[in-house]
DOVO-472328 format. One record per atom (N, C-alpha, C, O): x, y negated, z. Coordinates in steps of 0.001 Angstrom, whole numbers, plus 500000, padded with zeros to 6 digits. Each point is the difference from the previous one (the first is absolute). Layout:
<sites>
XYZ/...
</sites>
This chain:
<sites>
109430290046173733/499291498844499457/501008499109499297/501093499585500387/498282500241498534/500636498776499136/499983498902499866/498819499829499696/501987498470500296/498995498861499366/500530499570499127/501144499563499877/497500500600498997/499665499960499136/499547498757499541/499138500133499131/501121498766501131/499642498678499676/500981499234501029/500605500344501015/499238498124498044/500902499022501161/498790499230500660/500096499344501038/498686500835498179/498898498843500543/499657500147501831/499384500986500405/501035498059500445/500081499721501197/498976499109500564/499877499752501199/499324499738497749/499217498971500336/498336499714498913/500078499949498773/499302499981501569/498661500017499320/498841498481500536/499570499812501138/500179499332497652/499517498821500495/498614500470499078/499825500761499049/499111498160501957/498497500106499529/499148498716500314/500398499407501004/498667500108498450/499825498960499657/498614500355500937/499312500982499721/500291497937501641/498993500167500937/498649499559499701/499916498943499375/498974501670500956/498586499291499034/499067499880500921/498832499779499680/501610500367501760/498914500164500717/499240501089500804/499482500051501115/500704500956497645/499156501224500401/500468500806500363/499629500654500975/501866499658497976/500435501187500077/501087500442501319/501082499521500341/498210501451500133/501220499956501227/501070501334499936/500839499896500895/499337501319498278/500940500655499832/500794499230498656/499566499106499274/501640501537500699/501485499278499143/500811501632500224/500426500659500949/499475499478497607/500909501507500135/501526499307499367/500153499118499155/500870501679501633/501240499980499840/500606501351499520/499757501158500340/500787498511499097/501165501049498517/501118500050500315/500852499706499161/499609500765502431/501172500588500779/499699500803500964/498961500282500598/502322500100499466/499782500786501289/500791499443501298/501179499656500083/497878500361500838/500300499426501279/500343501383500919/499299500966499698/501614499236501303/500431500881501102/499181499730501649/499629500763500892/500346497651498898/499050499904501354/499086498744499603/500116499489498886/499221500162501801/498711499383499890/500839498031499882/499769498913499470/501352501836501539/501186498243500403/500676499943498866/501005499291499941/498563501441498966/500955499480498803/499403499442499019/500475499822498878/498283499827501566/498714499164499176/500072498387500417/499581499701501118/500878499379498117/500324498294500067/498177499804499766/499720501173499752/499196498209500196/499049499440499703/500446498503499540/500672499525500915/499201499532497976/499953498635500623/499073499519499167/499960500452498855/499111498534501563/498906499574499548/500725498344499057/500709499255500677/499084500472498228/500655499203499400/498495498869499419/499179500332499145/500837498432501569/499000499037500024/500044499758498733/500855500460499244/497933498563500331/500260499271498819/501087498410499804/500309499264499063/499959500804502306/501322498864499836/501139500501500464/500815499305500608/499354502017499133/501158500428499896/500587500269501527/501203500188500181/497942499813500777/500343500062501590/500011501956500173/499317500826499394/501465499322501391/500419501866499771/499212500136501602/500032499060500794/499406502008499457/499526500519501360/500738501610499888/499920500595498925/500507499786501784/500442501013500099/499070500421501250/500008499606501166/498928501644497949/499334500829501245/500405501110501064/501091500494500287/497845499675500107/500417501159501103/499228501170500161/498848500071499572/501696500813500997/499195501671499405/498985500144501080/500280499204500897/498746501431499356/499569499838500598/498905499177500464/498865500319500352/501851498278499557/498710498978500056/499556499448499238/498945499466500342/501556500262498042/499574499671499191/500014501047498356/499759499658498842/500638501685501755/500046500728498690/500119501453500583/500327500039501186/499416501445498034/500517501171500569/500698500407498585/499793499403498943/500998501625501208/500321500757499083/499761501382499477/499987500894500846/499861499367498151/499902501378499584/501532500529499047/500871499259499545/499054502129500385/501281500524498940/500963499901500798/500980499921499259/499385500029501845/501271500292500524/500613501245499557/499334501024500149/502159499082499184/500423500887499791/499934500783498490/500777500844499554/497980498550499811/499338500078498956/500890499672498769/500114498782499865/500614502011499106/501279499880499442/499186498485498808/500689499001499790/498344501076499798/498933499425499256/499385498220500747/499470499054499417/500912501125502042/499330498883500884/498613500092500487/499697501182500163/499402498048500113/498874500055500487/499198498643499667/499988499345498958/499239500413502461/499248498489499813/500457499494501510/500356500729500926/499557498102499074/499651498543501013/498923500324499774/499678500483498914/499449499314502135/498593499597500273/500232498841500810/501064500083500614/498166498661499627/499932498673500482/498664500594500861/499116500741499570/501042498657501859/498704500312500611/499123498363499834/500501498914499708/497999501431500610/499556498954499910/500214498655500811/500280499957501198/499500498650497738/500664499449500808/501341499522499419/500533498899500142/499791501921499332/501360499435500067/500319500819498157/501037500567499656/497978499267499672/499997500256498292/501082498568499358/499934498867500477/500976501524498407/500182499042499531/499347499339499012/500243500595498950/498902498277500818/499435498705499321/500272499963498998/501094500382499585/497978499138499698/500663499712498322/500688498517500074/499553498944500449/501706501373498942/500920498781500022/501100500927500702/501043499491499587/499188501185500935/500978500443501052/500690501704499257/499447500947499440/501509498848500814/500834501346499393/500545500999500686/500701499614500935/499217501556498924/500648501259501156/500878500297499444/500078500422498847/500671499405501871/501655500811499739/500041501810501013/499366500153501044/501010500331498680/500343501452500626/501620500150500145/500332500092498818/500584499966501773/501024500633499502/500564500393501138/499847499406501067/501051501932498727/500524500939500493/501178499255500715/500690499212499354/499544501029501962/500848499253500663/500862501046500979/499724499962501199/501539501179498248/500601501105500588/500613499289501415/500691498981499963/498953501700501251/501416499913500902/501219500031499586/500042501009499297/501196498406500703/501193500381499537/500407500499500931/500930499453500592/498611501584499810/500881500810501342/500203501499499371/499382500484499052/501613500095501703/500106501338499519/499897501058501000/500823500144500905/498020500687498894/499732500891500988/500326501392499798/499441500834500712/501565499601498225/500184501405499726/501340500075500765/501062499462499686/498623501451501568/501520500497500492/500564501161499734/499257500969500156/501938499267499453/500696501415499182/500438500154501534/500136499093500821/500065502394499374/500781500606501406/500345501385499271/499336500887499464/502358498810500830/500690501320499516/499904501256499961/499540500419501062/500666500325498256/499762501454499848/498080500039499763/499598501164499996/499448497949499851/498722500290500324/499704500294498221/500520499428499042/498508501619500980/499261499624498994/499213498818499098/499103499455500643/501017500206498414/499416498864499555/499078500115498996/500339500503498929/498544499105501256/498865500191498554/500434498655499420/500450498913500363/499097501872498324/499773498906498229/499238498904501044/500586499022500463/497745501379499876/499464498918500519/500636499044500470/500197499015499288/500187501026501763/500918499260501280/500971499037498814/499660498826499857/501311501606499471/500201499460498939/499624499320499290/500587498918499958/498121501318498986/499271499462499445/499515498820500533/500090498968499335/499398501028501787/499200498715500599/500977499299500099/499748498903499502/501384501158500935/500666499138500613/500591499216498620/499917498773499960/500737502038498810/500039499075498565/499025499584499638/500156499127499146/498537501154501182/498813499409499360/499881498769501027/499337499162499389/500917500439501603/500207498854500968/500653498821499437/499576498881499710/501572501676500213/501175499351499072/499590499103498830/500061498785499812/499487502281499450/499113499493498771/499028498608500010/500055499053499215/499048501143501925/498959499529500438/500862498612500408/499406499133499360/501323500426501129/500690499035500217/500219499462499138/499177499210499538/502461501075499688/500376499733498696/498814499117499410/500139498860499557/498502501960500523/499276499333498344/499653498828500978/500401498940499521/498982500899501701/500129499111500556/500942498751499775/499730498927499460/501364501482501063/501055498778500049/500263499577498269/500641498975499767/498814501898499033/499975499360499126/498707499027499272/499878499050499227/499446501700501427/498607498859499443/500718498774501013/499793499001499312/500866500560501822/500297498770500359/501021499482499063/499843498857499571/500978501698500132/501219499294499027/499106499635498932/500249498885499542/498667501791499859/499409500043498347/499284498449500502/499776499211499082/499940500438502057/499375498868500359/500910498739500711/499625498958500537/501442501483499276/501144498679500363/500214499399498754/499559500325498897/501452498416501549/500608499561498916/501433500280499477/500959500368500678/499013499427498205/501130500985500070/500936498932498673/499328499203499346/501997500897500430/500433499432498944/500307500632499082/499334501033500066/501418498990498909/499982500475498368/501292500856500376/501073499560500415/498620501591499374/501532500971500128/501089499206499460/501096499941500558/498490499158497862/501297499693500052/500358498300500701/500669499170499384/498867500646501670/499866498677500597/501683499588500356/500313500866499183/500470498823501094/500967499281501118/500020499246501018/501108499625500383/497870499999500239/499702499317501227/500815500664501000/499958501224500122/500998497827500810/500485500555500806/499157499838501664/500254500654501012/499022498586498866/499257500202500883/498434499775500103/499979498866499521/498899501372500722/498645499964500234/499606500068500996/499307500972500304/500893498316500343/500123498735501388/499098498705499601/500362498928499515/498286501551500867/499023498749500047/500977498543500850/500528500293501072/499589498748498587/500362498785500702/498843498669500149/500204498884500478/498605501647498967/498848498750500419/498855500111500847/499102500745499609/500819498914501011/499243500164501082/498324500412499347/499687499524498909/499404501298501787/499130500738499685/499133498622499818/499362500004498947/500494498948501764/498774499540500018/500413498699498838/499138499201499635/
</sites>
């Protein structure tokens, strides 16, 4: 298996009715599905599987759907976010002299991968300064409030 896209995340605009939201990744387990319900004042809910949503497409190189159970549909005014959220753990163990499949391999760079685009959609959403900046330091000094 290949990936074939960086898209990690898929947003949809809530109306009330609709309660499936198909996503355009591929997920490995069901815990690598983020839900968060995004209000119209900008307040984030981060759901939960099970009690407020199921999943389909696990494994699915293409993705699947969220289904929202009733009850718990998102509203018009309110926004769904989807995005792929990898364990950063590493579960491929090599043991000497053993045979090793491509697979075993494969998954484990395709893991890798799966991260990476991760930890870059967060940088693509920081702030960041001008390559050619000189600031020697970026050290907030005013108090938040």
């Amino acid at each position: 298996m290949t990936i074939s896209t960086t898209i990690i995340k898929n947003s949809f605009s809530g109306n009330g009715s609709t309660t499936a939201f198909n996503y355009g990744f591929k997920i490995t387990a069901e815990s690598e599905m983020q839900v968060i319900i995004r209000s119209s004042t900008g307040t984030e809910t981060v759901k939960t599987l099970s009690s407020h949503y199921t999943i389909s497409g696990v494994g699915a190189a293409n993705g699947g759907a969220v289904t929202f159970q009733s009850g718990h549909v998102p509203a018009s005014g309110e926004t769904v976010i989807l995005r792929r959220v990898t364990a950063q753990t590493q579960a491929m163990d090599l043991i000497d002299n053993d045979p090793m499949s491509a697979e075993t391999i494969e998954t484990a760079h395709d893991k890798a991968i799966a991260i990476n685009q991760e930890l870059q959609e967060q940088i693509d959403r920081s702030l960041k300064l001008s390559r050619t900046n000189t600031m020697t330091s970026t050290e907030f000094t005013i108090d938040a409030t």
